[in-house]
RODO-2510 file (C-alpha; in nm, 4 decimals, decimal comma):
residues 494
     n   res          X          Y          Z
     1     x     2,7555     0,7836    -7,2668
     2     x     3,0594     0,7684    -7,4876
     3     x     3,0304     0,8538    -7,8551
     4     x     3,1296     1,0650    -8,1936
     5     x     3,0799     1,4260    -8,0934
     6     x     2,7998     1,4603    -8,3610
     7     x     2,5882     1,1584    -8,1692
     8     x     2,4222     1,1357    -7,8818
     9     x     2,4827     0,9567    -7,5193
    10     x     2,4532     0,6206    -7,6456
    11     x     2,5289     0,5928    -8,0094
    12     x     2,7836     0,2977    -8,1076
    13     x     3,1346     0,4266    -8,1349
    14     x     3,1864     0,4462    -8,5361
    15     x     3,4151     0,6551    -8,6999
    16     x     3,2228     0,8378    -8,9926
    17     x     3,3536     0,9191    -9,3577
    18     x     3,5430     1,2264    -9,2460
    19     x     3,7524     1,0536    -9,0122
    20     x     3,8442     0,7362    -9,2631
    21     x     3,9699     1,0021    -9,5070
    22     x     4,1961     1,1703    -9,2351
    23     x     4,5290     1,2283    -9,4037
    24     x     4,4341     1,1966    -9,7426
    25     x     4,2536     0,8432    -9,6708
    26     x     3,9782     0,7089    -9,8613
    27     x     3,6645     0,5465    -9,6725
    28     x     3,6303     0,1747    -9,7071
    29     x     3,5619     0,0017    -9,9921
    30     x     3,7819     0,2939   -10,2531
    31     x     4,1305     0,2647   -10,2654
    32     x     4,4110     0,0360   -10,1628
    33     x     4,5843    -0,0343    -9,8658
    34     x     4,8487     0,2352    -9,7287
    35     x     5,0904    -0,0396    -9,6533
    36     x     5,2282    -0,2584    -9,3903
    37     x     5,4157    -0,2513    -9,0844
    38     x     5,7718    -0,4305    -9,0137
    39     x     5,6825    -0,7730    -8,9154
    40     x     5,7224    -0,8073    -8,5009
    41     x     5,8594    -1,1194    -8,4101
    42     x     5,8270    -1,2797    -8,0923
    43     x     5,4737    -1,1791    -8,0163
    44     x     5,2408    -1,4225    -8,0354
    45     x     4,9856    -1,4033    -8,2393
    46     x     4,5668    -1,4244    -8,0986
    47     x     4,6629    -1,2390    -7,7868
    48     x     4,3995    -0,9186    -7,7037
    49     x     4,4261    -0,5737    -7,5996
    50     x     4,2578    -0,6797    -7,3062
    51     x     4,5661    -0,8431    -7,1404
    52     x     4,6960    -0,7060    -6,8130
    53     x     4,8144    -0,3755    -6,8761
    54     x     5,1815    -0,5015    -6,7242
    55     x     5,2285    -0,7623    -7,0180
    56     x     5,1439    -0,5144    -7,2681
    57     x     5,3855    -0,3061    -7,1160
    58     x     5,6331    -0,5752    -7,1057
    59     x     5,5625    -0,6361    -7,5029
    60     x     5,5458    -0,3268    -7,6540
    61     x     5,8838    -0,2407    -7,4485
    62     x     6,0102    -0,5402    -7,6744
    63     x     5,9406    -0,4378    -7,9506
    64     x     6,0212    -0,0262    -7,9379
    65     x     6,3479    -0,1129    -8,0922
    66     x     6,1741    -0,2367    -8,4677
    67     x     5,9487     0,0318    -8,4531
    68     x     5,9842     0,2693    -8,7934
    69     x     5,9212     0,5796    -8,9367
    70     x     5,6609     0,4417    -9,1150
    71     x     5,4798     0,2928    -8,7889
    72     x     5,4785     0,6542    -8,6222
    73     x     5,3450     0,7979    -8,9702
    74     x     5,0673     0,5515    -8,9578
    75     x     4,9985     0,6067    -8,5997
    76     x     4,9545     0,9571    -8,6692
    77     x     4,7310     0,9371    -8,9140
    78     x     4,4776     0,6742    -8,7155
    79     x     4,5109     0,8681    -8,3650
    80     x     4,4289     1,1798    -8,5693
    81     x     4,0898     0,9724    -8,7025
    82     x     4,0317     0,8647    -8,3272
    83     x     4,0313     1,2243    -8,1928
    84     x     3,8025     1,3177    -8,4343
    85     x     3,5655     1,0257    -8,3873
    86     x     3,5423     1,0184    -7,9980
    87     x     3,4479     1,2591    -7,7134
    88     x     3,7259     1,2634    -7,4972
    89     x     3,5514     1,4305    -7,2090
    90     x     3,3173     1,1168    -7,2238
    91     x     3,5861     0,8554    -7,2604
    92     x     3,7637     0,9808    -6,9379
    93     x     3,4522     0,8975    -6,7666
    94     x     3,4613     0,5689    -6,7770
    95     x     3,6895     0,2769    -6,5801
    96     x     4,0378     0,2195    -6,7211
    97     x     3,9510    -0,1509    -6,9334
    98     x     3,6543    -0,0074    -7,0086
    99     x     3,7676     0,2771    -7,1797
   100     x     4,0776     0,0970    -7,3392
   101     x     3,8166    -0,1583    -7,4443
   102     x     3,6053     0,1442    -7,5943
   103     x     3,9156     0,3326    -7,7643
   104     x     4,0455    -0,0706    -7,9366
   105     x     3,7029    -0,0818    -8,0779
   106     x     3,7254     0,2701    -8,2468
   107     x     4,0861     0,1900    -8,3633
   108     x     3,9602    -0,1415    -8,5159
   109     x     3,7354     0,0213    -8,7137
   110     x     3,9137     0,2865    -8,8222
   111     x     4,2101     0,0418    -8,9650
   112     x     3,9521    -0,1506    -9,1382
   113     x     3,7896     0,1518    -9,2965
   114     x     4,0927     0,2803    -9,4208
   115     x     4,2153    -0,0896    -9,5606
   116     x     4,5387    -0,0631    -9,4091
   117     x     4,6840    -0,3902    -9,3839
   118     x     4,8623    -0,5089    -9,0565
   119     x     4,8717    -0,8697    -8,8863
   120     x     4,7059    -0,8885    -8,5885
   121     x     5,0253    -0,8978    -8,3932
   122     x     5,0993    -0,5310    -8,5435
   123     x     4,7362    -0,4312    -8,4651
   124     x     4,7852    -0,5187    -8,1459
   125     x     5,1290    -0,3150    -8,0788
   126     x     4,9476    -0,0382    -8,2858
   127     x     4,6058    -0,0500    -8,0621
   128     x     4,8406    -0,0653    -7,7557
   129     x     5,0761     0,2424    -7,8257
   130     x     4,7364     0,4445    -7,9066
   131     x     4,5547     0,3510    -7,5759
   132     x     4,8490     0,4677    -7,4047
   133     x     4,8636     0,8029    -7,5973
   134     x     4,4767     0,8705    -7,5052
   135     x     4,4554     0,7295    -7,1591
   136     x     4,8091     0,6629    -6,9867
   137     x     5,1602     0,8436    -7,0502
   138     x     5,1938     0,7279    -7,3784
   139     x     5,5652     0,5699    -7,4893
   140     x     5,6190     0,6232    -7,1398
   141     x     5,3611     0,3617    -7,0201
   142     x     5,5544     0,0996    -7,0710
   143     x     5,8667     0,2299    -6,8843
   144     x     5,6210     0,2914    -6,6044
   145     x     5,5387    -0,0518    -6,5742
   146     x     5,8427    -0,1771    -6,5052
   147     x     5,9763    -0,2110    -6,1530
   148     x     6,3527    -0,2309    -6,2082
   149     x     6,3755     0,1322    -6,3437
   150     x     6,5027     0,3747    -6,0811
   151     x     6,4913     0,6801    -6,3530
   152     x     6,3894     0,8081    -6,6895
   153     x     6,5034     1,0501    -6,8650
   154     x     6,3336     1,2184    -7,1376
   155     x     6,5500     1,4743    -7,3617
   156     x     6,3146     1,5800    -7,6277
   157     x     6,0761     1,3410    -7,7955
   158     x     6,3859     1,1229    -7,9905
   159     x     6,6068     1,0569    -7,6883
   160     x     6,5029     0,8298    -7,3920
   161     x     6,7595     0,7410    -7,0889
   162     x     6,6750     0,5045    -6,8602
   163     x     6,8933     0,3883    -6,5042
   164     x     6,9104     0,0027    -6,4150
   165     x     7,0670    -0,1461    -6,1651
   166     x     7,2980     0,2322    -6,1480
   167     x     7,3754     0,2521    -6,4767
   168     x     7,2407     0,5214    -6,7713
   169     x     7,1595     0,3395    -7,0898
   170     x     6,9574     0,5068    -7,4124
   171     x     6,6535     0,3381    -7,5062
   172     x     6,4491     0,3158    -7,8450
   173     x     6,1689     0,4786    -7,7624
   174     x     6,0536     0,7981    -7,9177
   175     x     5,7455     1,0072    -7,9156
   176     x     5,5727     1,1232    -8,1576
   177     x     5,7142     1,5282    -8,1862
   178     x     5,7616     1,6991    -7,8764
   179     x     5,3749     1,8427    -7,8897
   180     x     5,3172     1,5070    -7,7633
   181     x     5,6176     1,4810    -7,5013
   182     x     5,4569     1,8407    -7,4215
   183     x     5,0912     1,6919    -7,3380
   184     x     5,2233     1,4148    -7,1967
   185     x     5,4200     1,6478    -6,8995
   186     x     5,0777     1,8589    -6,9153
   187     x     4,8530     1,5424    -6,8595
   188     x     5,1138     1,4667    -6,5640
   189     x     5,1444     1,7806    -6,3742
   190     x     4,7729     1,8328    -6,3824
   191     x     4,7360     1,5595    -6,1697
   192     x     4,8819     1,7726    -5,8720
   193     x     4,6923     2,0594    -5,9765
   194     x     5,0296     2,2145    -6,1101
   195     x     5,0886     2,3628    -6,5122
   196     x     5,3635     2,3735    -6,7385
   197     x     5,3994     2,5453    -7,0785
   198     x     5,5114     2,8627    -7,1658
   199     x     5,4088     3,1124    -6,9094
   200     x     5,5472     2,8490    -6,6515
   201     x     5,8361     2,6836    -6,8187
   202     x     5,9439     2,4711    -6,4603
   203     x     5,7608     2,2145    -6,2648
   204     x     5,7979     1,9733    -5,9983
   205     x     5,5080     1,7121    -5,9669
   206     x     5,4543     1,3495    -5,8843
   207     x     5,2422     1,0499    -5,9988
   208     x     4,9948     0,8843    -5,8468
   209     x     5,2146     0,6309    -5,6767
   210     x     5,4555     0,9132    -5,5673
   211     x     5,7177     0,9061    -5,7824
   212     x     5,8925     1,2170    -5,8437
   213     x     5,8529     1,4339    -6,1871
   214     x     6,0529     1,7209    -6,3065
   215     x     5,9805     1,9462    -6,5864
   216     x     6,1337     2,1986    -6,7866
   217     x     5,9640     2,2654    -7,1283
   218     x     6,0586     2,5429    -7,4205
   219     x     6,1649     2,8368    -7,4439
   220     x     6,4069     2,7210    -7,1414
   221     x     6,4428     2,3808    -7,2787
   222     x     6,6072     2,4318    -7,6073
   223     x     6,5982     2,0856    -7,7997
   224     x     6,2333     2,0179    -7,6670
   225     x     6,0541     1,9382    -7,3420
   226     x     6,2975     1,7567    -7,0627
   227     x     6,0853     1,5453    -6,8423
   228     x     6,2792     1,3478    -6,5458
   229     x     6,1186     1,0479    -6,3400
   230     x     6,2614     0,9241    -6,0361
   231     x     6,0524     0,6318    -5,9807
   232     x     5,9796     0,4662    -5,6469
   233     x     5,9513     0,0770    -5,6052
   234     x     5,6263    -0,0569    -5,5843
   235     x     5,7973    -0,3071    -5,3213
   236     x     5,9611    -0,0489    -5,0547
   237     x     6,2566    -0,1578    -4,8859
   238     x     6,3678    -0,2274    -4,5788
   239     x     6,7019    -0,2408    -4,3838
   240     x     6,7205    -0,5949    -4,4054
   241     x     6,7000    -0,6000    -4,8112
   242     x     6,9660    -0,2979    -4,7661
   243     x     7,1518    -0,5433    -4,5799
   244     x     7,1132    -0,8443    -4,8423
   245     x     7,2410    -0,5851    -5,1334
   246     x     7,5492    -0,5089    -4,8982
   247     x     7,4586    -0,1161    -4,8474
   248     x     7,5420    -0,1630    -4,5085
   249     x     7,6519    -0,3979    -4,2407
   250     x     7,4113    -0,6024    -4,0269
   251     x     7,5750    -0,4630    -3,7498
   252     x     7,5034    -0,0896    -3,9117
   253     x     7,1440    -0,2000    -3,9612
   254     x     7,1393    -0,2768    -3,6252
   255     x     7,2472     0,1308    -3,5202
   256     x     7,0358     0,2771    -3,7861
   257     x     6,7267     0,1009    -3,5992
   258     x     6,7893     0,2280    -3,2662
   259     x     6,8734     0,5552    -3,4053
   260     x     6,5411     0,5875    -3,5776
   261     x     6,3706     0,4070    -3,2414
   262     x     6,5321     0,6556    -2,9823
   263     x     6,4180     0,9675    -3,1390
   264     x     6,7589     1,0545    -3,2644
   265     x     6,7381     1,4169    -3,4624
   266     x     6,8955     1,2685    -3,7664
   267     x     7,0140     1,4250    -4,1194
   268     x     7,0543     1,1907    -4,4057
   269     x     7,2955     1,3448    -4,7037
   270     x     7,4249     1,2077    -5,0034
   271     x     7,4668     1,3167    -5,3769
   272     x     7,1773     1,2744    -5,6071
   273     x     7,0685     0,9547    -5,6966
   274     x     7,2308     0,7992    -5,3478
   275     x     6,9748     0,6543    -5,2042
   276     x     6,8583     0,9635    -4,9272
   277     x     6,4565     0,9137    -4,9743
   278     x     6,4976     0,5283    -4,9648
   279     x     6,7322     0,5642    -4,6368
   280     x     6,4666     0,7943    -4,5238
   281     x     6,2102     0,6107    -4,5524
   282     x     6,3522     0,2831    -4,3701
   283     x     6,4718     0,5116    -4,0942
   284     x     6,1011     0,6072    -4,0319
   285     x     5,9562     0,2656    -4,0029
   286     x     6,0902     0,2298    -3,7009
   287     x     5,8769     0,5249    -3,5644
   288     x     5,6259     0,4651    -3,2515
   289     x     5,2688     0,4162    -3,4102
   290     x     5,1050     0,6247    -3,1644
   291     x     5,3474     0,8940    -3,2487
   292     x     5,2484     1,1697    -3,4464
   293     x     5,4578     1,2545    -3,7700
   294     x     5,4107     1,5844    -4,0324
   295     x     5,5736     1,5738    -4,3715
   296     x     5,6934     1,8880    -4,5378
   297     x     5,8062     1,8046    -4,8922
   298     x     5,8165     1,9860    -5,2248
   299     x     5,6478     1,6967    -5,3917
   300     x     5,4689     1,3762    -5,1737
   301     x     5,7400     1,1009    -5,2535
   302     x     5,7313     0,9972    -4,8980
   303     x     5,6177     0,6668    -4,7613
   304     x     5,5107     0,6402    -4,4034
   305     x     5,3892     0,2983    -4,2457
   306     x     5,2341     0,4873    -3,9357
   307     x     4,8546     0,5200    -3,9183
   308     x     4,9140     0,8917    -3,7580
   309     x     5,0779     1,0999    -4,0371
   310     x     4,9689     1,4129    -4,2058
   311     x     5,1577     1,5007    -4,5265
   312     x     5,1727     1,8527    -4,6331
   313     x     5,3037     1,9462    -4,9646
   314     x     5,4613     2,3245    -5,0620
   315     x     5,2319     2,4993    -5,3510
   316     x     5,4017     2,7191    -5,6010
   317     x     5,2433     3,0593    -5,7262
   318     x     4,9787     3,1271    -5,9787
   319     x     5,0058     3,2676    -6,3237
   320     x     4,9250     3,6087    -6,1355
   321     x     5,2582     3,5419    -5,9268
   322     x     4,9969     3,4990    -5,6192
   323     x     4,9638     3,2100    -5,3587
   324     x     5,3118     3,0561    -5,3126
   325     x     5,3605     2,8386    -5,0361
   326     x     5,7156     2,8017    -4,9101
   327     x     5,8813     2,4823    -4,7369
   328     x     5,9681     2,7504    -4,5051
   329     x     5,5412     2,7894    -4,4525
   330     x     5,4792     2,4508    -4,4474
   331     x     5,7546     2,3659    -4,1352
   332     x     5,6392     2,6798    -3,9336
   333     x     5,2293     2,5821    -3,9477
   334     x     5,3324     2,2478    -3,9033
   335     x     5,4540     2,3716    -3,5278
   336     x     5,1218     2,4381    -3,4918
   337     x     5,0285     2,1145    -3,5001
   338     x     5,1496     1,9607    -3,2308
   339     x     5,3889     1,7156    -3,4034
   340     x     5,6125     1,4907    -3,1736
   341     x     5,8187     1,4613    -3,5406
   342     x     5,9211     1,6753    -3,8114
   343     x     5,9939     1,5233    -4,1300
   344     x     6,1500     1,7240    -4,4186
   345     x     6,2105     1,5615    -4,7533
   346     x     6,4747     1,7431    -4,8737
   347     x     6,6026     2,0801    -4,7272
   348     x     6,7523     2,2948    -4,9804
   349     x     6,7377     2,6373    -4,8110
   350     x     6,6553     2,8723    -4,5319
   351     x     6,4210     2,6013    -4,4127
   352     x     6,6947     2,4551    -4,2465
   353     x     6,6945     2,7127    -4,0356
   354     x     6,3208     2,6211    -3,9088
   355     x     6,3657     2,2609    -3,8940
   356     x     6,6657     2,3044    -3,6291
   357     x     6,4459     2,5367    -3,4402
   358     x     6,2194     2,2146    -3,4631
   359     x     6,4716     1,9539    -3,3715
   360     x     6,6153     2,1831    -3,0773
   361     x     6,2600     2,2779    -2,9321
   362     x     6,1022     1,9292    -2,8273
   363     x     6,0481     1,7767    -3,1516
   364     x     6,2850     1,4753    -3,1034
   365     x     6,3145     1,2526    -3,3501
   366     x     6,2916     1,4813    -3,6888
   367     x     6,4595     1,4195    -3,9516
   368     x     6,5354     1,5392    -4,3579
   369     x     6,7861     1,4767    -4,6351
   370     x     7,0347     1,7351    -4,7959
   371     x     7,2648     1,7087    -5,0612
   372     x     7,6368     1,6947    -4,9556
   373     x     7,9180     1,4500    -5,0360
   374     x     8,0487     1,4289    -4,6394
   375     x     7,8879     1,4713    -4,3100
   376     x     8,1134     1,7411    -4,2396
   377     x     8,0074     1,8956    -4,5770
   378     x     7,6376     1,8814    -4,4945
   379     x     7,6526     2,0278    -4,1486
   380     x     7,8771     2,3106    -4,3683
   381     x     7,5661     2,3657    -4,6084
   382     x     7,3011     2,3559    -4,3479
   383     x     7,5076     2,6641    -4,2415
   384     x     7,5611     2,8000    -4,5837
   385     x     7,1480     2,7396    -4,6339
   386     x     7,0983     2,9746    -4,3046
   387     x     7,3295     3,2570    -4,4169
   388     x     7,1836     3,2265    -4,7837
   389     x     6,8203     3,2838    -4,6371
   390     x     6,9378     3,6487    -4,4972
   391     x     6,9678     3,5447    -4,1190
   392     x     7,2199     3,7714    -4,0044
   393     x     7,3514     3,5761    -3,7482
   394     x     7,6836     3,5326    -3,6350
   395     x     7,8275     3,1748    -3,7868
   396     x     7,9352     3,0520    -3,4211
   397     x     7,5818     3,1020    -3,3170
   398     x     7,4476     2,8534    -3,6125
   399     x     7,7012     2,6138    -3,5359
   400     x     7,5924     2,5984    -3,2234
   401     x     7,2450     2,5613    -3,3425
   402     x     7,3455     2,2537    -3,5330
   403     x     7,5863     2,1211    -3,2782
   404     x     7,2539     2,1368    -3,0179
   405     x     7,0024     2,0054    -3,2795
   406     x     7,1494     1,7609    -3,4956
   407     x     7,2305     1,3636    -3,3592
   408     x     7,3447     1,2042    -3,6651
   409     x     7,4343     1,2239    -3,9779
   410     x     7,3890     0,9204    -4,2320
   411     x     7,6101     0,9472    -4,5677
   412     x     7,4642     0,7362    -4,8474
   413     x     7,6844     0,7283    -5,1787
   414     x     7,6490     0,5719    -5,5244
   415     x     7,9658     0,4107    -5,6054
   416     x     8,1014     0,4323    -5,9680
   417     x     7,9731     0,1103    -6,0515
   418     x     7,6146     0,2099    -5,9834
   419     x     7,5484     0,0154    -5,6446
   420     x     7,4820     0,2129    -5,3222
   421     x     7,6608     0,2429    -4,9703
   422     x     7,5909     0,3828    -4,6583
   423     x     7,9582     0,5262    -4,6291
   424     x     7,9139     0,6850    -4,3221
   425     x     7,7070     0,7062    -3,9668
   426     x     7,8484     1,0372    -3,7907
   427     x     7,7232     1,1846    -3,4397
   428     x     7,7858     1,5176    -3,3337
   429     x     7,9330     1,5659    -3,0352
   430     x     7,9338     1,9536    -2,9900
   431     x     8,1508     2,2412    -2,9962
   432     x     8,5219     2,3048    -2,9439
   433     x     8,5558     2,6838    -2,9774
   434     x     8,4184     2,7497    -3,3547
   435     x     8,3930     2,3931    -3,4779
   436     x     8,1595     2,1654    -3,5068
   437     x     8,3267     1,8399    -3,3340
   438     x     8,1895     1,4928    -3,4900
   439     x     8,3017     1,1781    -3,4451
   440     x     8,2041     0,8487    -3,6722
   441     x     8,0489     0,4954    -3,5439
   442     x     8,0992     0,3552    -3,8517
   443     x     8,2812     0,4219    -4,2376
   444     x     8,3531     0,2446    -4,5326
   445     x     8,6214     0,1387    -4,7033
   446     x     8,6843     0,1216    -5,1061
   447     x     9,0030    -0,1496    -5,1566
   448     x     8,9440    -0,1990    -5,4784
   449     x     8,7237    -0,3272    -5,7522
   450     x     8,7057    -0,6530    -5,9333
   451     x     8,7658    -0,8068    -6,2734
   452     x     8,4113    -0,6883    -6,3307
   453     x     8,4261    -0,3375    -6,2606
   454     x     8,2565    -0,3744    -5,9352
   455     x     8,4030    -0,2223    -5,6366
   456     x     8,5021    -0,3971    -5,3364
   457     x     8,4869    -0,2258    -5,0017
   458     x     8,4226    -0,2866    -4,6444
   459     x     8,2608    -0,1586    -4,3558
   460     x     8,4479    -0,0729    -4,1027
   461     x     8,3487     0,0160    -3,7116
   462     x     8,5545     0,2983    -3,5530
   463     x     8,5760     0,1579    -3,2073
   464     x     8,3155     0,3605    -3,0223
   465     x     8,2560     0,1916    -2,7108
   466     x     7,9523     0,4087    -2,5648
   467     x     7,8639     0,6694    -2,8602
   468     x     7,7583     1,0594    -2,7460
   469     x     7,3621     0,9454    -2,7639
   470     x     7,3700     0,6835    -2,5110
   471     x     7,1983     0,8360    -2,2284
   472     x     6,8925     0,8591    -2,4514
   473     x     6,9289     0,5080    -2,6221
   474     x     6,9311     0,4328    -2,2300
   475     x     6,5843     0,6785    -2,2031
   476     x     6,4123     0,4562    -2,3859
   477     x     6,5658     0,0819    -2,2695
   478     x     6,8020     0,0176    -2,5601
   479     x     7,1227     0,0760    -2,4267
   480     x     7,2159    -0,3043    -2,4441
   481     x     7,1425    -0,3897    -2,7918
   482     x     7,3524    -0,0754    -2,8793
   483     x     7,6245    -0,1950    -2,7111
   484     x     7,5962    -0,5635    -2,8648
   485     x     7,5684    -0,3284    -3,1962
   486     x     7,8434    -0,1721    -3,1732
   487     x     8,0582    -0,4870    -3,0574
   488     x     7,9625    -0,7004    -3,3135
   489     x     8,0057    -0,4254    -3,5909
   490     x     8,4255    -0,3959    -3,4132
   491     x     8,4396    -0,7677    -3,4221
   492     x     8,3167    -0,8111    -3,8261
   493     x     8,5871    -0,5046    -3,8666
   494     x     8,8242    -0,6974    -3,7052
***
């Protein structure tokens, strides 16, 4: 099944003569050893490749800072000996451990047949970094694995960023020359049935756990390919761990469930980075099961508890400049549907104008995320959006569009410190002659920061005894824990 390309199905996995002498190598048995890799402390030695593919990850990312020019040379040289000594198209075939199993093997014998001499705790690392090149993401892999990564940042193949806990830092881990950071993004966007190289330069794609993947590759990326992860948590959270990190208020918890429960038409904004798809998401779990929900999103990153949801993704064109599908496409079919909610991961243009049509034509409930730094700001770009998508309408007649479709809006912010708040929960109330009239439930207030650099704020209720949606939190039998919300969340301020 899984051989040299010269053999048949079958046939051991061996590399032959031409492979050992790959890079000026001799076979085994003539010559002497090319040298030896920078001893890796801390590793233990007897472990196998065929440890869970998390400790590896955990390992190898301990070890990317020792890592020489002399281990990438000799990585070159015995992943250019695999290639030619296995069938790829076979090896992809077969079950992850199997194939890592199968690829170990062929590295093992390729070391020995060139005599290079490396501890087994090197061979490992080595064996490791080259499973990942053939099968996984590569340097990236072990990045990947780790769950306390909100972002990574790839600037050509020398210069890794990475975000933790809100703050950038540079990492030590390289790749190989950007041909490699280029087939990494290629082995990524094909996933999605999307391309990237010359001819198509941009692309937005996501992995399989729906993390989010930009790409921008030469000749608009200058210095190399630029490939940017926003990673989702394999653990999602909830309001109550939003609560517990201090993002908002118990009390503000509290609102944000009822708002999500009572079919509020709801816009979350924030800058980039805020928190808006997390917000989003936590918002949403407090959705009716029986009711049904449609996702329009530029990439899937979404993810919906509910057993009745149907996730449609926008498509761009061909090489031939043919089949593009707009968000614009997506939101009108989806009206075809018969959706009782509209959910739009991120509006960036004349979309908005079909998703208010949505909110304001019995789709209660919808929702989507903008960027904007206020909520007055992002009711001012949904109507910037409109005009920019050639509606020639007159901008009273938006605004009262948005004043008649839009509940709420929820500001999330990341602070300078790196930690998030939900700085603002704003209804609209309607329109006094050309404006927009809002008024807030709840804000929150920076007083300072500490000895630490951390910044200490508080939430703070504005006072709203019966807020502008409280016929429908009424509708649907909530009207008293709203009011107990909002009393509590004046009594904490207090």
């Amino acid at each position: 099944m899984f051989g040299r390309r010269s053999a048949s199905d079958g046939d051991v996995l061996r590399p032959h003569p031409a492979a050992a002498s790959m890079a000026g190598e001799k076979p085994a048995g003539h010559g002497q050893p090319t040298g030896r890799l920078p001893s890796v402390d801390g590793l233990g030695a007897g472990a196998q490749v065929a440890r869970s593919p998390a400790a590896q990850s955990v390992r190898v990312a301990e070890a990317a800072s020792r890592k020489t020019d002399e281990y990438y040379q000799l990585k070159a040289r015995i992943f250019s000996a695999l290639i030619e000594a296995i069938d790829v198209a076979q090896l992809v075939r077969l079950e992850q451990q199997e194939a890592r199993r199968a690829v170990a093997d062929v590295c093992n014998d390729i070391i020995t047949a060139q005599k290079v001499v490396i501890s087994i705790i090197e061979q490992e690392e080595l064996l490791q970094d080259i499973c990942n090149d053939v099968l996984g993401y590569g340097p990236l892999d072990p990045l990947l694995a780790r769950d306390d990564i909100a972002d990574i940042m790839v600037n050509g193949a020398d210069t890794v960023y990475i975000e933790v806990g809100g703050k950038v830092q540079k990492t030590e881990i390289r790749f190989r020359d950007n041909q490699q950071l280029l087939h990494v993004c290629q082995r990524i966007v094909s996933q999605v049935g999307r391309r990237v190289d010359e001819a198509s330069p941009i692309c937005d794609a996501r992995l399989a756990d729906g993390s989010r993947v930009n790409v921008i590759a030469s000749p608009l990326a200058i210095d190399g390919p630029s490939l940017t992860i926003r990673k989702f948590k394999k653990d999602k959270l909830t309001l109550d761990q939003l609560v517990r990190f201090g993002t908002i208020t118990p009390e503000g918890a509290e609102i944000l469930r009822i708002i999500g429960r009572v079919r509020c038409n709801a816009i979350i904004s924030g800058g980039t980075g805020s928190g808006k798809t997390t917000l989003l998401n936590c918002l949403t779990r407090y959705i009716e099961p029986e009711e049904r929900i449609i996702t329009c999103e530029d990439a899937a990153e979404l993810q919906l508890q509910q057993p009745h949801v149907v996730r449609l993704e926008t498509r761009p064109a061909n090489i031939e400049g043919e089949g593009l599908v707009t968000m614009r496409d997506l939101i009108r079919n989806c009206l075809r549907m018969r959706p009782e909610r509209i959910i739009v991961g991120e509006v960036r243009g004349p979309e908005a104008f079909d998703l208010l049509q949505a909110m304001n034509t019995g789709h209660d409930g919808s929702m989507g995320t903008l960027h904007a730094n206020t909520p007055r700001e992002a009711l001012s770009r949904m109507e910037s959006m409109i005009t920019m998508g050639g509606f020639s309408l007159p901008s009273r007649t938006i605004r009262e569009m948005i004043a008649s479709s839009v509940d709420v809006v929820v500001q999330a912010a990341r602070l300078r410190d790196g930690s998030r708040r939900i700085t603002h929960i704003t209804e609209v109330l309607g329109m006094e002659g050309d404006v927009i009239i809002t008024q807030d439930l709840m804000t929150y207030d920076i007083l300072g920061e500490d000895a630490n650099g951390n910044v200490i704020g508080q939430h703070r209720a504005a006072g709203i005894g019966r807020p502008h949606f409280w016929d429908r939190a009424r509708y649907y039998g909530e009207e008293q824990r709203l009011a107990a919300a909002l009393d509590a969340a004046e009594r904490a301020a207090a």
